[in-house]
VMD Tcl script that builds the backbone (N, CA, C; Angstrom):
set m [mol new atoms 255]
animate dup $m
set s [atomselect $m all]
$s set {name element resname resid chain x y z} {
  {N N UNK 1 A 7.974 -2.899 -127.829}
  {CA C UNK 1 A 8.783 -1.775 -127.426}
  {C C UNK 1 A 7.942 -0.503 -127.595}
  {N N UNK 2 A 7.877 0.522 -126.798}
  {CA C UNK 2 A 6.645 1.419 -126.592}
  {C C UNK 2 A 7.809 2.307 -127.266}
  {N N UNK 3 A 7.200 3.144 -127.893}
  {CA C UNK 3 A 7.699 5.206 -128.545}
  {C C UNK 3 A 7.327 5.983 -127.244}
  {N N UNK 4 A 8.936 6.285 -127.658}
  {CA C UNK 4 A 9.187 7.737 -126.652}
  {C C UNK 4 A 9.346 8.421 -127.403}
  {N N UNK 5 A 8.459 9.929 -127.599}
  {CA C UNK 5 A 9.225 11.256 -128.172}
  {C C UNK 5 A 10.219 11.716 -127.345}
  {N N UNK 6 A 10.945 12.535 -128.120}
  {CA C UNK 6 A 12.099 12.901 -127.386}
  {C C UNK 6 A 11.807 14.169 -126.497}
  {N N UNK 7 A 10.845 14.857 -126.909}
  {CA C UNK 7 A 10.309 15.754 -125.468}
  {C C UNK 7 A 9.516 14.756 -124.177}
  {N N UNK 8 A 9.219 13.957 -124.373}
  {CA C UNK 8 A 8.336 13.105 -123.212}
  {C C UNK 8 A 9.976 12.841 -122.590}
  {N N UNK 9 A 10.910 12.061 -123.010}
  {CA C UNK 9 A 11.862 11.732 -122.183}
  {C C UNK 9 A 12.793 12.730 -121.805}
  {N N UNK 10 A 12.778 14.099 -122.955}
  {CA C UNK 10 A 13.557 14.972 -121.671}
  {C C UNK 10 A 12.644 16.132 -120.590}
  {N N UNK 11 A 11.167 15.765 -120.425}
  {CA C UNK 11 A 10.068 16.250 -119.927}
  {C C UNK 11 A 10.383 15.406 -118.357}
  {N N UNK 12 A 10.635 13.684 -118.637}
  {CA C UNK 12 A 10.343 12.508 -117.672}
  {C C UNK 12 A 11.482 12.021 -117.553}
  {N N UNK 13 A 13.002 12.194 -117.697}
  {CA C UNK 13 A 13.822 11.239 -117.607}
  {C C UNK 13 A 14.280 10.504 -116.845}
  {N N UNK 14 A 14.197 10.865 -115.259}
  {CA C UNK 14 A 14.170 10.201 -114.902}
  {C C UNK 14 A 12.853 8.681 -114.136}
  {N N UNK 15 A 11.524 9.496 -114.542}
  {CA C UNK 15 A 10.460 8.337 -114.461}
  {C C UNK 15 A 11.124 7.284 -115.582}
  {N N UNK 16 A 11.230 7.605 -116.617}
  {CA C UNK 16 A 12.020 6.463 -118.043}
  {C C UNK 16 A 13.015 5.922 -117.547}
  {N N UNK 17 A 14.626 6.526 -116.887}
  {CA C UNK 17 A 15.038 5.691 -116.830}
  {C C UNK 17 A 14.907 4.506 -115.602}
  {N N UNK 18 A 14.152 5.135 -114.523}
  {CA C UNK 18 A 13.528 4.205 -113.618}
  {C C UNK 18 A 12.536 2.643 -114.170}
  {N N UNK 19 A 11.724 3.104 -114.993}
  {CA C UNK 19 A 11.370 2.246 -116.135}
  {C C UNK 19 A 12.369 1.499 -117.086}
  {N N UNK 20 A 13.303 2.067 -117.865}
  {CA C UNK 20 A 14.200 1.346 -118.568}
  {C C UNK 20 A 14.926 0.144 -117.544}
  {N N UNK 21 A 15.229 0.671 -116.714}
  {CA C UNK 21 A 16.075 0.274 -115.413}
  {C C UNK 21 A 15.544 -1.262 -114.829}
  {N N UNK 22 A 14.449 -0.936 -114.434}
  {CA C UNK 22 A 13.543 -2.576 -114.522}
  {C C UNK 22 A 13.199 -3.160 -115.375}
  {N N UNK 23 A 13.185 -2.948 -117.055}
  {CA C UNK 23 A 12.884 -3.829 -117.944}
  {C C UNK 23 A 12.597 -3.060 -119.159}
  {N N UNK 24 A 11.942 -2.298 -118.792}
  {CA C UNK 24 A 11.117 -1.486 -119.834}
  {C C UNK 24 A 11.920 -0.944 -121.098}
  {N N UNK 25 A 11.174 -1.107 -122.354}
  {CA C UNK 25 A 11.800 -1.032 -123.458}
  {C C UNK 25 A 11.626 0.088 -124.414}
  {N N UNK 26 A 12.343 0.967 -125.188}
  {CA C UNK 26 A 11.565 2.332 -125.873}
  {C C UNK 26 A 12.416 2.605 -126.924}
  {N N UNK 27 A 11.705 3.122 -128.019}
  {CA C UNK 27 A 12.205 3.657 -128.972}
  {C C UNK 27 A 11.941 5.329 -128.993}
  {N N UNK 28 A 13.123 5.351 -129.044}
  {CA C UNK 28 A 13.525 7.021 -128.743}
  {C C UNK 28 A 12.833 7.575 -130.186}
  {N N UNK 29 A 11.589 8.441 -130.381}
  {CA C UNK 29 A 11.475 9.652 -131.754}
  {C C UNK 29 A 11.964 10.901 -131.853}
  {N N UNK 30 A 12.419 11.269 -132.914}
  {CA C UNK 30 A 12.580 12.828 -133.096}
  {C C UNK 30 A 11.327 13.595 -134.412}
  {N N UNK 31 A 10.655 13.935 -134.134}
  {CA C UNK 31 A 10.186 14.485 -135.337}
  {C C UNK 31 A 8.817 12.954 -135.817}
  {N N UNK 32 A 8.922 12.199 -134.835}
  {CA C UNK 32 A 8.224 10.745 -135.790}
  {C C UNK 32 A 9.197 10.074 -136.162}
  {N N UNK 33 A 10.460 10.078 -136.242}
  {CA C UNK 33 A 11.558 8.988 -137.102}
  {C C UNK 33 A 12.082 8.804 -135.858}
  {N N UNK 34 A 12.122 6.742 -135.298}
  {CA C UNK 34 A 12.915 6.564 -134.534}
  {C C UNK 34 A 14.482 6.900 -134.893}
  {N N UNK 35 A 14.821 7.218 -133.475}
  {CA C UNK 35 A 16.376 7.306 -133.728}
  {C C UNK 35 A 17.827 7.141 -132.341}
  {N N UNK 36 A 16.736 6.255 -131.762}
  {CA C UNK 36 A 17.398 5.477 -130.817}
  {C C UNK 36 A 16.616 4.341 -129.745}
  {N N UNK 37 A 17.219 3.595 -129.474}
  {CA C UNK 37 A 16.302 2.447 -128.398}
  {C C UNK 37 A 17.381 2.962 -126.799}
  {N N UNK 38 A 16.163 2.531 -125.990}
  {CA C UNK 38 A 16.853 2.896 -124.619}
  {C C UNK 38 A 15.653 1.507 -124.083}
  {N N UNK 39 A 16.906 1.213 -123.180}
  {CA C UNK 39 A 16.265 -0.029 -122.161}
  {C C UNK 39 A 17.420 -0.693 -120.836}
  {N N UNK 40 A 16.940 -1.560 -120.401}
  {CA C UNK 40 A 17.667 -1.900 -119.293}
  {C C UNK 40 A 19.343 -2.157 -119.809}
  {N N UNK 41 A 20.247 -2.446 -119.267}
  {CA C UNK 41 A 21.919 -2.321 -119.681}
  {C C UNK 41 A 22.134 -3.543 -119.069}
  {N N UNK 42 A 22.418 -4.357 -120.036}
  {CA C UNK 42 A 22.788 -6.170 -120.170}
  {C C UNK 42 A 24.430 -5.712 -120.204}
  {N N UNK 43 A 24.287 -6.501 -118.773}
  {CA C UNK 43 A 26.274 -7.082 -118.773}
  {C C UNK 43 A 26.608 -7.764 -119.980}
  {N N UNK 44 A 27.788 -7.553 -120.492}
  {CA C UNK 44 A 28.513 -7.980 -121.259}
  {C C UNK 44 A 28.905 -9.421 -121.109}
  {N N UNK 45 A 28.386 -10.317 -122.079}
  {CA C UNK 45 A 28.508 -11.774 -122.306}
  {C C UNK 45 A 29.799 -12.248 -122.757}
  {N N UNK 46 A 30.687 -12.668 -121.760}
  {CA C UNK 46 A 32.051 -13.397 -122.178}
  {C C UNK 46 A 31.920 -14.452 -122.621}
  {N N UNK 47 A 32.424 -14.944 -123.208}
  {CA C UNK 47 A 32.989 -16.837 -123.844}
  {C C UNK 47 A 34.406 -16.934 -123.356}
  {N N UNK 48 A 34.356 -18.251 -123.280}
  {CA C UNK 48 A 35.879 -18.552 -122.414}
  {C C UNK 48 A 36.431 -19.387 -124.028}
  {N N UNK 49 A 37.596 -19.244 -123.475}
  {CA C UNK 49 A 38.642 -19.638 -124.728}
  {C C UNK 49 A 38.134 -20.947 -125.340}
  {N N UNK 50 A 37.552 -22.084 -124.347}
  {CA C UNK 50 A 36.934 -23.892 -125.049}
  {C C UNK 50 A 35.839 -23.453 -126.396}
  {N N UNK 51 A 34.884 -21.980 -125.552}
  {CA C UNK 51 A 33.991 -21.863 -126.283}
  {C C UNK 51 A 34.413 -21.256 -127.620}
  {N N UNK 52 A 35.233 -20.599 -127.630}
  {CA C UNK 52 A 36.055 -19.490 -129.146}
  {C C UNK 52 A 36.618 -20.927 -129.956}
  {N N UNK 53 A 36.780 -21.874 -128.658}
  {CA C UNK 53 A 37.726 -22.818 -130.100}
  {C C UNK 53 A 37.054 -24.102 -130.757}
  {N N UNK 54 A 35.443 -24.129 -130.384}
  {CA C UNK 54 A 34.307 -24.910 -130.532}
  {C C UNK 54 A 34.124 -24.036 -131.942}
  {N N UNK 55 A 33.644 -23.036 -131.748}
  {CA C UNK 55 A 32.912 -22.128 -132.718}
  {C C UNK 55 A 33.909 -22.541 -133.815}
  {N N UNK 56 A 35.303 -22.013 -133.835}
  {CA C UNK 56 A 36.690 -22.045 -134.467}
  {C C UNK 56 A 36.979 -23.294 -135.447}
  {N N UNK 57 A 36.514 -23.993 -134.570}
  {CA C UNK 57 A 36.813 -25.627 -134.916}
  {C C UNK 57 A 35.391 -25.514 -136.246}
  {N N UNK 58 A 34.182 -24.998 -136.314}
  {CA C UNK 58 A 33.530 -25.550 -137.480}
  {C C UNK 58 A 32.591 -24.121 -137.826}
  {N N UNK 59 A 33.395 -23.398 -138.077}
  {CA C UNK 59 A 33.470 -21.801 -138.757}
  {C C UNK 59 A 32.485 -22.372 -140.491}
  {N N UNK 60 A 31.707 -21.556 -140.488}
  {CA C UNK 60 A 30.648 -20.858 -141.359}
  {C C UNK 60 A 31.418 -20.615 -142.646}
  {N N UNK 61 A 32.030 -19.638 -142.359}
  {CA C UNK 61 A 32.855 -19.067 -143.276}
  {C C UNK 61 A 34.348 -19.637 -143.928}
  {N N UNK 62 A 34.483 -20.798 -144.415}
  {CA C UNK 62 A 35.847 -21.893 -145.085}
  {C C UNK 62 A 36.816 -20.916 -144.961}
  {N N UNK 63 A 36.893 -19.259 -144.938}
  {CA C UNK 63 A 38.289 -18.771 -145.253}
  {C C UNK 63 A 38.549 -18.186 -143.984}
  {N N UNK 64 A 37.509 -18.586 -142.468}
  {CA C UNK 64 A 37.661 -17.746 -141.420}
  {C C UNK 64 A 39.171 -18.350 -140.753}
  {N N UNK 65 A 39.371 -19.436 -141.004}
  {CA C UNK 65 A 40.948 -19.774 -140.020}
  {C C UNK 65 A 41.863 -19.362 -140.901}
  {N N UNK 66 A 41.807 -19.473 -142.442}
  {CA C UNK 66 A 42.876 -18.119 -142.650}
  {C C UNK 66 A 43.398 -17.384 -142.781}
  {N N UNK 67 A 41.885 -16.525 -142.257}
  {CA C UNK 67 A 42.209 -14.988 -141.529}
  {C C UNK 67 A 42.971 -15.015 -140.833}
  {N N UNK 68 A 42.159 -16.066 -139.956}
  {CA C UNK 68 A 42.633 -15.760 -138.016}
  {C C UNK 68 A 44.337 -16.291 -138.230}
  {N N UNK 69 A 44.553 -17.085 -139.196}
  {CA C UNK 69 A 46.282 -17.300 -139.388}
  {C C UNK 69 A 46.839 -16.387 -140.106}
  {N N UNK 70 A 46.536 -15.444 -140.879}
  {CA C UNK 70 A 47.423 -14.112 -141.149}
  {C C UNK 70 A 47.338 -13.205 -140.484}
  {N N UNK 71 A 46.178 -13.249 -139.897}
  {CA C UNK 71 A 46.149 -11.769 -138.822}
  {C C UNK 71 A 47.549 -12.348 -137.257}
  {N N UNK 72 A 47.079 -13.652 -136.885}
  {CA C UNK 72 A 48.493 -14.070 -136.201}
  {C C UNK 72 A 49.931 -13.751 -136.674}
  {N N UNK 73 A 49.909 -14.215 -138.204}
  {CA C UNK 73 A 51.638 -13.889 -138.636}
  {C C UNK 73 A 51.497 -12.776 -138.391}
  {N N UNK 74 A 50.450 -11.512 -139.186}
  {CA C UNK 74 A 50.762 -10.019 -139.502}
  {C C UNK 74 A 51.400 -9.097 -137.887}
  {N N UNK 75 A 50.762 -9.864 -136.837}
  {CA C UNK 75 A 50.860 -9.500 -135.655}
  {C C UNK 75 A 52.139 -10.245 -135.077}
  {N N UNK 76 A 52.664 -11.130 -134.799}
  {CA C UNK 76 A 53.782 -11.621 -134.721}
  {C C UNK 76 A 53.476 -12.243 -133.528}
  {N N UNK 77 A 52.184 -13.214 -133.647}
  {CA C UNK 77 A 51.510 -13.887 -132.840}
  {C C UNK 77 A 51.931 -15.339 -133.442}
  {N N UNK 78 A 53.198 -15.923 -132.529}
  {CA C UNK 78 A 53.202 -17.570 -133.266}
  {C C UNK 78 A 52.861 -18.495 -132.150}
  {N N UNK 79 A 52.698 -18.663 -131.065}
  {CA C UNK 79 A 52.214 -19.260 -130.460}
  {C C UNK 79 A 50.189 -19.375 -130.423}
  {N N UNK 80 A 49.778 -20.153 -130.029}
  {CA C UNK 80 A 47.919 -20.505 -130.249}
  {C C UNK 80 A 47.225 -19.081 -129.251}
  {N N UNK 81 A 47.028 -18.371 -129.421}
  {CA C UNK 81 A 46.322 -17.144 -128.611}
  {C C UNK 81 A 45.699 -17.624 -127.698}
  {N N UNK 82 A 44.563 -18.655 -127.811}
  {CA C UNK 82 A 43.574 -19.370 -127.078}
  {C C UNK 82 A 44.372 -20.506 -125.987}
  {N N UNK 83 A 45.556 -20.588 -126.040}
  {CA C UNK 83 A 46.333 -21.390 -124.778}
  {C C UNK 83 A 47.233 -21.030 -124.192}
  {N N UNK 84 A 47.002 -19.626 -123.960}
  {CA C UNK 84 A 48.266 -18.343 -123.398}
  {C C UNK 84 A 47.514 -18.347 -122.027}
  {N N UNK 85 A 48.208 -18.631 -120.450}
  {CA C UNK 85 A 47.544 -18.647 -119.189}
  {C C UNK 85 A 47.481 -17.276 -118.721}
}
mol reanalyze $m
mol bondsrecalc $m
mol representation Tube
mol addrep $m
């Protein structure tokens, strides 16, 4: 990931974001201290409900299903969230 000062990118912004735009990767400086990354903008990765209830089914964390079952009561969610059409 290449350093951008923050005068080069508000000197060039749009050569950068033409660059970010096709791939290109940067860490934004102020002063020498990064303090932001700029790069191309990745669509948002969905999971479909089989996949939430794979993960669900063998959770990391022993107390994660009974979260996810009080946060259902607290909400007044009694039917399975994941089999609502």
């Amino acid at each position: 990931m290449k350093e951008l000062p923050q005068r080069e990118l508000r000197n060039n912004i749009s050569a950068v974001l033409r660059a970010a735009e096709s791939g290109e990767r940067y860490v934004v400086t102020v002063d020498g201290r990064p303090v932001a990354e700029l790069g191309p903008r990745r669509p948002p990765q969905w999971v479909g409900p089989g996949d939430v209830r794979t993960v669900l089914a063998t959770p990391t964390d022993p107390g994660l299903l009974d979260d996810v079952a009080a946060q259902q009561i607290e909400h007044g969610l009694d039917e399975d969230p994941w089999t609502r059409g």
